[in-house]
C-alpha positions in Angstrom: 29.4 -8.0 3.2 25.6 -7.7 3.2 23.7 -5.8 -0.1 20.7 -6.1 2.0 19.1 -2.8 4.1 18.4 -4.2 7.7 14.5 -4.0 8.5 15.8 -1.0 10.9 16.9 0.5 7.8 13.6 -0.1 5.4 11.0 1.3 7.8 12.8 4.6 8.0 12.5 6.7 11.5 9.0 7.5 12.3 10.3 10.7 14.2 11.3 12.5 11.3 8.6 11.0 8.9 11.4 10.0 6.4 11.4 6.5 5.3 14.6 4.5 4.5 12.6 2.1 1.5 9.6 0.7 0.3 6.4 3.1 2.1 4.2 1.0 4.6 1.4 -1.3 3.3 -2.0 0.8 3.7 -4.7 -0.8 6.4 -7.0 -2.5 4.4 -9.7 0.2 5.1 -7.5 2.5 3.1 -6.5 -0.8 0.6 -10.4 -1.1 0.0 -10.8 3.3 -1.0 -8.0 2.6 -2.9 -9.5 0.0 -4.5 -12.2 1.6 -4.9 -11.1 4.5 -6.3 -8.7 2.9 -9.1 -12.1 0.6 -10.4 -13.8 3.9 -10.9 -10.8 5.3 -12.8 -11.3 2.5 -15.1 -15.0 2.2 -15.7 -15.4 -0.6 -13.3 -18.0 -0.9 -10.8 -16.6 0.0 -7.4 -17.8 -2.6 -5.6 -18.1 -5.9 -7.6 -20.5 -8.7 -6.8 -18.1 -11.3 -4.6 -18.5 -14.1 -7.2 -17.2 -11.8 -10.1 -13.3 -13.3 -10.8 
């Protein structure tokens, strides 16, 4: 007896447009928006110098 959902299970059938678990990880086009977006939300500057950490 398994308490696991099979990977059938988790991504849900894309006919109906209902998923069966977690929602699919954005392409990173939409990851870097997102990114973006929540940075501006804060005050942060949207798109940081690459050696900030």
């Amino acid at each position: 007896m398994s308490h696991h959902k099979s990977n059938k299970a988790v991504e849900g059938d894309p006919d109906t447009g209902h998923g069966g678990g977690l929602p699919r990880r954005p392409d990173e086009e939409e990851l870097e928006e997102r990114t973006e977006l929540d940075r501006e939300e804060v005050g942060l500057d949207p798109e940081p110098d690459e050696d900030e950490s």
